[in-house]
N, C-alpha and C positions, 0 to 999 in steps of 0.2 A: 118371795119366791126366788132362791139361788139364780143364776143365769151366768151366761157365760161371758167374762170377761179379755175380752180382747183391745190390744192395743194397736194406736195407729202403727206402733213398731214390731209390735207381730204381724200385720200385713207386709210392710215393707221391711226387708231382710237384706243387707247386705251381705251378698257372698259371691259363689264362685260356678259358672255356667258347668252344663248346658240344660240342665234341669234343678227344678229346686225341690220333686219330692222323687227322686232319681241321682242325684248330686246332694244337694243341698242337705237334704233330707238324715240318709244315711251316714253323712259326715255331720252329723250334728248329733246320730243316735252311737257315734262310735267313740266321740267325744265323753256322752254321759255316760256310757259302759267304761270309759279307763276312769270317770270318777267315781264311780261304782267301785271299780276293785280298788282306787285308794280307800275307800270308805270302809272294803272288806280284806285289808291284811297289806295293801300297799301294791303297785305297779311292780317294784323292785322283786318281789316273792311272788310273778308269774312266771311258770314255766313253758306254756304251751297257749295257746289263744286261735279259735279254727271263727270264720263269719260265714253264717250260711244264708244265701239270700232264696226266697222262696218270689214264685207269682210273677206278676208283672216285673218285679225289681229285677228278677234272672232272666226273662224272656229280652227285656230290652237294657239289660244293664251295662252291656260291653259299648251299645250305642251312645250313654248317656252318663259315663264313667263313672256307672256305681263301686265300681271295682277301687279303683282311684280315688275315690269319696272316701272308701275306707279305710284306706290305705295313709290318707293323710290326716281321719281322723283316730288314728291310731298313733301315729304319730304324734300327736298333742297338737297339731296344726290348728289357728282359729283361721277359718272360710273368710272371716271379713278383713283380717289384715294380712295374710301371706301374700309375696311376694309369688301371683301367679304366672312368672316365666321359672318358679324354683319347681312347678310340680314335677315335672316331667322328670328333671334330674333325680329330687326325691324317689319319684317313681321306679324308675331304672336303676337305681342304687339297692331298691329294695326286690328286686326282679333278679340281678344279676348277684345281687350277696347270697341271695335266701335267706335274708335275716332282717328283722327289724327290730327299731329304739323304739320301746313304747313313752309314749309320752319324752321323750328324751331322758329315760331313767333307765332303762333295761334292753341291752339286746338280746333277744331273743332268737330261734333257728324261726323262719318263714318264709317256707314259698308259697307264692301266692297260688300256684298250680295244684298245691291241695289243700292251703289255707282258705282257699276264697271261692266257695261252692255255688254252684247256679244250677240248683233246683227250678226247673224250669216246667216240671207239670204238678207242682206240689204248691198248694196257694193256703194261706192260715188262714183262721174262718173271720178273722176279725176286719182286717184289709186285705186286698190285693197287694200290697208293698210291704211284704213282712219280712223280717232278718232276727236272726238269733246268732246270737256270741257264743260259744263255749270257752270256760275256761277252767284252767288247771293251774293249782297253785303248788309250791313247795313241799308244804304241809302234804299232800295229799288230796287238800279237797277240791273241788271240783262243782261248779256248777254251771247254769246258763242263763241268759237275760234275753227277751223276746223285744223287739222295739218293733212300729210300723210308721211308717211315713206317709202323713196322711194329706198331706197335697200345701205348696204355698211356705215348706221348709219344717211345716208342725209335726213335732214326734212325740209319737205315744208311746209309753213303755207298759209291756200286758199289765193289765191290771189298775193302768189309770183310765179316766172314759174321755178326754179330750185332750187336745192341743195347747190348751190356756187355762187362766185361770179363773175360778169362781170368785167374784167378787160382788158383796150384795153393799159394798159402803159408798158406790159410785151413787152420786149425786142424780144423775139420768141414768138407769137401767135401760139398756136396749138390748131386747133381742130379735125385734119384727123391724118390717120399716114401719106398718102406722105406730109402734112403741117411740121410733121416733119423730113422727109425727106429731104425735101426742105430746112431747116435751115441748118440741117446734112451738106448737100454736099455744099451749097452756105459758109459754114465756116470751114466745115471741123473738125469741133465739131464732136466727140461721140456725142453719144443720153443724156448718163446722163450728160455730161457737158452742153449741149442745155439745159436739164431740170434744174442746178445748177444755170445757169445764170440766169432762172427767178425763181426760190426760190429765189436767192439774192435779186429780186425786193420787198421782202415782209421783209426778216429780213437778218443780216449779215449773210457770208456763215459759220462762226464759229458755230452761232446756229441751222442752219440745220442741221452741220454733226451731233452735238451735242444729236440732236432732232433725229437724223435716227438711232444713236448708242441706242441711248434709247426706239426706237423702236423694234431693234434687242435684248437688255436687257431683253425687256419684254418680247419678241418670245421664246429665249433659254428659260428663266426662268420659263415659262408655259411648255415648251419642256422638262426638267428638271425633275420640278412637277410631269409632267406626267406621266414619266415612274419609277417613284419613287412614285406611288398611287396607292396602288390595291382596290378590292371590286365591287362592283355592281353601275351602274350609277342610278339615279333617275328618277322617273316617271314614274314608273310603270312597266315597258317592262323588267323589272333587266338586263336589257344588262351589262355583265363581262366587266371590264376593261380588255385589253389583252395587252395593250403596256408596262405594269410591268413585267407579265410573259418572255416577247418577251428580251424585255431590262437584266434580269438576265439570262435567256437563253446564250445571247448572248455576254456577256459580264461577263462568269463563267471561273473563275481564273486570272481576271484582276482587284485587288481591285483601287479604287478613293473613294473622300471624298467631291468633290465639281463639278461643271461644265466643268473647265478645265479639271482638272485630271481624267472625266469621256472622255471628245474626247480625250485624249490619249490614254485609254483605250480601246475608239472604235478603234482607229488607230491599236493596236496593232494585231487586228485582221484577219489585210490583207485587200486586197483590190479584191478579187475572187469574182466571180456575184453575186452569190446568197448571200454571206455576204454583200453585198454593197444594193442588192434589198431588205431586208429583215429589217438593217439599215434604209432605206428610209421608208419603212413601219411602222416602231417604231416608227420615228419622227414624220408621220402625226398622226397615234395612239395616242400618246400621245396628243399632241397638242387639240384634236377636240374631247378625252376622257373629257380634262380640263374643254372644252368649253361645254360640254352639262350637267357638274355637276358644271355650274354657278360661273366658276373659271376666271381669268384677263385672256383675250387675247388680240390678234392685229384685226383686223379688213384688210383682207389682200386676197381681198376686202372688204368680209365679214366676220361675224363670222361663218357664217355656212360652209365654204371655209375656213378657216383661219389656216389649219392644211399644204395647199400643201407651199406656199414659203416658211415658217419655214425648213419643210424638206428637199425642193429643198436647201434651203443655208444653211445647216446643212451637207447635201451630199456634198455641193461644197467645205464646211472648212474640215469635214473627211477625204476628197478623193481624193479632188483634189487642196487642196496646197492651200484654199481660205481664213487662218486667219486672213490675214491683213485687217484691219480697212478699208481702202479706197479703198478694195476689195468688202466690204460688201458693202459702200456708196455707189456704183459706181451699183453694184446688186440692190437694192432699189430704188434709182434715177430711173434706167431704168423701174423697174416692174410697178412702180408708175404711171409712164409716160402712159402706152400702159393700164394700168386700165381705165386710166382717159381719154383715147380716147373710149375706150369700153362705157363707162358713156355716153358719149356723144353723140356717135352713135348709141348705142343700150340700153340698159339695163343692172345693176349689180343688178337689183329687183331679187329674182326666183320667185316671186309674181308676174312680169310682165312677164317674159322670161322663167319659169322653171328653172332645176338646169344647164343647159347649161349657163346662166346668172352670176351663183356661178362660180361652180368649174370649168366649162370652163374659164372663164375669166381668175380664178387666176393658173389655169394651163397656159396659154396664157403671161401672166405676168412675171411666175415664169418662162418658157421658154425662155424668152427676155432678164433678169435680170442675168441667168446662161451664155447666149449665148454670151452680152456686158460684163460678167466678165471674161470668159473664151478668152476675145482676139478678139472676134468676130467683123465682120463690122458691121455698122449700117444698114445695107440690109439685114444679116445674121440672125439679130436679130428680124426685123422684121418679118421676114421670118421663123423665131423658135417661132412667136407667132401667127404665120397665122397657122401654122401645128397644134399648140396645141389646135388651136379652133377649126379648120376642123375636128378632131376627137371628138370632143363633140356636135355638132352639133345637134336639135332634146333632147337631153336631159330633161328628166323630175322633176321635185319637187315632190315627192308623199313619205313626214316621214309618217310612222308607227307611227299613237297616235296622230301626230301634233308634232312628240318631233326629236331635232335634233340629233339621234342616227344612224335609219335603214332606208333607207343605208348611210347615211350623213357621217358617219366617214368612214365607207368605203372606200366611192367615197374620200374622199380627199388621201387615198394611190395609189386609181390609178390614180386619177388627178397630181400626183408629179410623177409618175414613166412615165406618159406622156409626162409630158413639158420636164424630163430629156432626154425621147428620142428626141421630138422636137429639143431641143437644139443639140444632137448629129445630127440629120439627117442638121439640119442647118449648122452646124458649116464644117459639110462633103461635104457640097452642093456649088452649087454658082446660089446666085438669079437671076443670067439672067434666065435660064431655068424657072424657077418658073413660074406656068398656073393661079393662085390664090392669090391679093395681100390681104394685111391686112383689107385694106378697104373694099374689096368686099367682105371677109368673115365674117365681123361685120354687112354691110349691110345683109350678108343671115342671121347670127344668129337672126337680128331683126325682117327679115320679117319671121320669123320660129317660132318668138316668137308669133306673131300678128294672126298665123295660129293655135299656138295652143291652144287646150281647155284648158278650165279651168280649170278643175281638175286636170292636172296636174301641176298647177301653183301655189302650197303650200297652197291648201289645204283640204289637205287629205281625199279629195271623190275621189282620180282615182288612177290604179296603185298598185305600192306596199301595199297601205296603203287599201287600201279592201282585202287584202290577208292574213292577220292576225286578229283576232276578236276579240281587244281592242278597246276601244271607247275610245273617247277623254276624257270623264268623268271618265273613270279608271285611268286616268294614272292624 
C-alpha cells in the first residue's frame, strides 16, 4: 500500500520567520513557479508576473510577511541561506523602483500595490492558504500556476495531493503510530533507530546525523540570538522582547562569552523548579521573539511553533545530562517521527486545525523526543505525545493583527512546559493502563479541527484577535 513518505528534513526546515505556511510556505511556492517558467520558455521571456493570494494567506498575510515571502521568492532568494538583515533592503528596492529581477535574470515593471493581491473573502476549495501566479510571456502566451501552503513550509501545487513524497521502498513504512509500533516491537528497535533506518534509504546515515546536528546549530543559535536581543518586535503591536530581560535576570553573576560557556552558566544555577521553569520560558521566548522579527529558525513543525523543542532540548542538555550528540540525534529522530504521523493524520495547518495543529503538535513531538532521550520505551514515548496532545486539544489560531506575537509566543512556553510534564507523567507511568492511544488522539484533534469555525483558524476575525483594536492595515 503507497504511503506517504516524509523525512525528518521535511519536518525540520530551515528558513526564514515569522510563519512557515504564511512565510515559509509561499516563498518556497514562488521559488517553484520561476522554475516552472524556466522549464516553460525561460525567466529571461517574462514580461509581466501578477501573485494573487486568496483565504487565510490575504486575511493575515501583511502580519506574517506573506507579501515579502513573495517578493524574495521571486527574486531567486533561498529562505535557508539569505542574508536575513538583506530583506528589507531587497524589499524597499523593489517597493520604491517598481520593478523586479526575477531570479536575478530579468527586470521586470512591478509594483507590488497591484502585483501582490489580497483577496481576502475568496478561499480555494482545496486550502485555506491558496496563491496563484499569473504569468505573461513574450511570445504571447500566458498562463497560471495554483500552489497552497499546507502548514510546516509543504506546498502543493493544484493538482498534486500532498506535501511529500510516496515512497513504498522504505524499509519501515509508517503511517499510524501503532505502524510504528509495530516495527518497534517486531525488531526491537527504539523509535529513532526505526526512523534512522529509513533516512538511510535516502542518504548515508553520516549525512543525517550531520544534517540533524545542523539543525540543532541553527535552533541554539536563534536561541542564543534571542535572548541576547532586546527592543520592540515589528508590526505594529510594539510587543517588548522579554526573553533578554529574563536571560540577564537570570543569569546575573555568571559571566560567558559564547553559547557553551552561556549553558554552563545556566548550569551553575541549580537545578530548583522555578529556576529550571522559568529557563524553559527563556528558551521558548527567545526562540519565537527571533521568529516574529523575521530572524532564521527551524521549522519544528512550524515556525509559528518553532520556540517549544528548542527549549524542551535546551532543558534536557541544562538539566538533565543531554549534551551528547547522539542524545540530541536520538531527541530529533524521534520528535520527527510522531510530527510526521500528525501530518498525516491530521493537520500541522493552524489554517486547517487552529493552533492545536501548531503547538499542540510540537508539544506532542517535543514530549516523545525527551521521553525516547530520557531512556524511555517506545510505548512511554508514545504515550508522552498522546498526553501532550490531549491537553491542547480544541485550541485556537486568533494573532492580534494577523502577526505572530499575541499569544503565539506565549503559547510556545506553555506548549514546552507541557510536553515536559508529558514526558515526566510518561516516563512515571506504564502504558498498559493508558484509556487514550496516539492514534485516537490525532483522529479527535482532526475531527475538532473539521468542527471548528473558521475564524478561529488564522485568521484573525474570531477570538483574541477582536479584543484589541488594531487592524491588519496598522500593523
Amino acid at each position: 500500500m503507497p504511503h506517504e513518505a516524509i523525512s525528518v528534513f521535511d519536518m525540520f526546515k530551515i528558513g526564514v520567520g515569522p510563519s512557515s505556511s504564511h512565510t515559509l510556505g509561499p516563498w518556497r511556492a514562488a521559488l517553484r513557479c520561476i522554475d516552472s517558467i524556466e522549464k516553460q520558455g525561460g525567466v529571461e521571456h517574462v514580461t509581466e508576473i501578477t501573485a494573487v493570494l486568496y483565504g487565510s494567506l490575504a486575511k493575515t498575510g501583511k502580519g506574517h510577511g506573506t507579501d515579502i515571502a513573495v517578493l524574495m521568492g521571486l527574486l531567486g532568494e533561498d529562505p535557508v541561506t539569505i542574508d536575513v538583515n538583506s530583506i528589507d533592503p531587497k524589499t524597499m528596492e523593489i517597493v520604491n523602483s517598481k520593478t523586479i529581477n526575477l531570479a536575478g535574470k530579468k527586470v521586470i515593471q512591478f509594483d507590488p500595490k497591484e502585483k501582490l493581491l489580497f483577496l481576502f473573502n475568496e478561499t480555494l476549495s482545496y486550502h485555506p492558504n491558496g496563491m496563484t501566479f499569473l504569468i505573461s510571456m513574450q511570445d504571447g502566451k500566458q498562463w497560471s500556476e495554483t500552489y497552497y501552503s499546507i502548514g510546516g513550509g509543504f506546498v502543493v501545487k493544484e493538482g498534486e495531493t500532498n506535501g511529500a513524497s510516496v515512497n513504498n521502498d522504505l524499509p519501515f513504512p509508517i503511517n499510524t503510530a501503532d505502524d510504528l509500533l509495530h516495527w518497534c516491537m517486531k525488531t526491537g528497535l527504539a523509535i529513532h533507530e526505526v526512523v534512522l533506518e529509513n533516512e538511510n534509504s535516502w542518504r548515508p546515515e553520516t549525512e543525517t546525523k550531520a544534517g540533524l546536528l545542523n539543525i540543532w546549530r541553527t535552533m541554539k543559535e536563534c536561541m542564543y540570538r534571542g535572548c541576547h536581543t532586546q527592543g520592540a518586535l515589528p508590526g505594529g503591536l510594539n510587543v517588548k522582547r522579554r526573553a533578554f530581560d529574563l536571560n540577564k535576570k537570570l543569569t546575573k553573576g555568571n559571566s560567558y562569552d559564547n553559547y557553551n560557556s552561556w549553558v554552563e552558566a545556566i548550569k551553575k544555577g541549580g537545578h530548583h523548579f522555578q529556576y529550571t521553569l522559568d529557563w524553559v520560558s527563556c528558551f521558548a521566548l527567545a526562540v519565537n521573539e527571533e521568529n516574529a522579527a523575521f530572524g532564521r529558525v527551524v521549522t519544528a513543525p512550524t515556525n509559528g511553533a518553532a520556540g517549544v523543542i528548542p527549549a524542551v532540548l535546551q532543558y534536557y542538555i541544562c538539566f538533565c545530562g543531554g549534551e551528547d550528540e547522539e542524545k540530541i540525534i536520538r531527541f530529533l529522530l524521534t520528535a520527527a517521527e510522531v510530527g510526521s504521523i500528525f501530518k498525516k493524520g491530521a493537520t500541522i495547518s493552524a489554517a486547517m486545525g487552529g493552533c492545536q495543529a501548531e503547538i499542540g503538535v510540537s508539544a506532542s513531538m517535543a514530549a516523545a523526543g525527551l521521553t525516547e532521550a530520557m531512556g524511555g520505551t517506545q510505548r512511554q514515548a508514545l504515550m508522552a505525545a498522546e498526553i501532550a496532545m490531549e491537553h491542547h486539544l480544541g485550541m485556537t489560531c486568533d494573532p492580534i493583527g494577523g502577526l505572530v506575537q499575541i499569544p503565539c509566543i506565549e503559547r510556545n512556553t506553555m506548549g514546552a512546559i507541557k510536553a515536559i510534564t508529558a514526558s515526566q507523567l510518561a516516563l512515571q507511568s506504564s502504558p498498559d493502563y493508558a484509556k487514550v492511544s496516539l492514534d485516537k488522539v490525532i483522529a479527535t484533534m482532526w475531527n475538532t479541527a473539521l468542527d471548528m469555525n473558521s475564524k478561529y483558524k488564522e485568521t484573525s476575525d474570531g477570538g483574541l484577535a477582536l479584543h484589541l483594536p488594531i487592524s491588519l492595515s496598522e500593523c
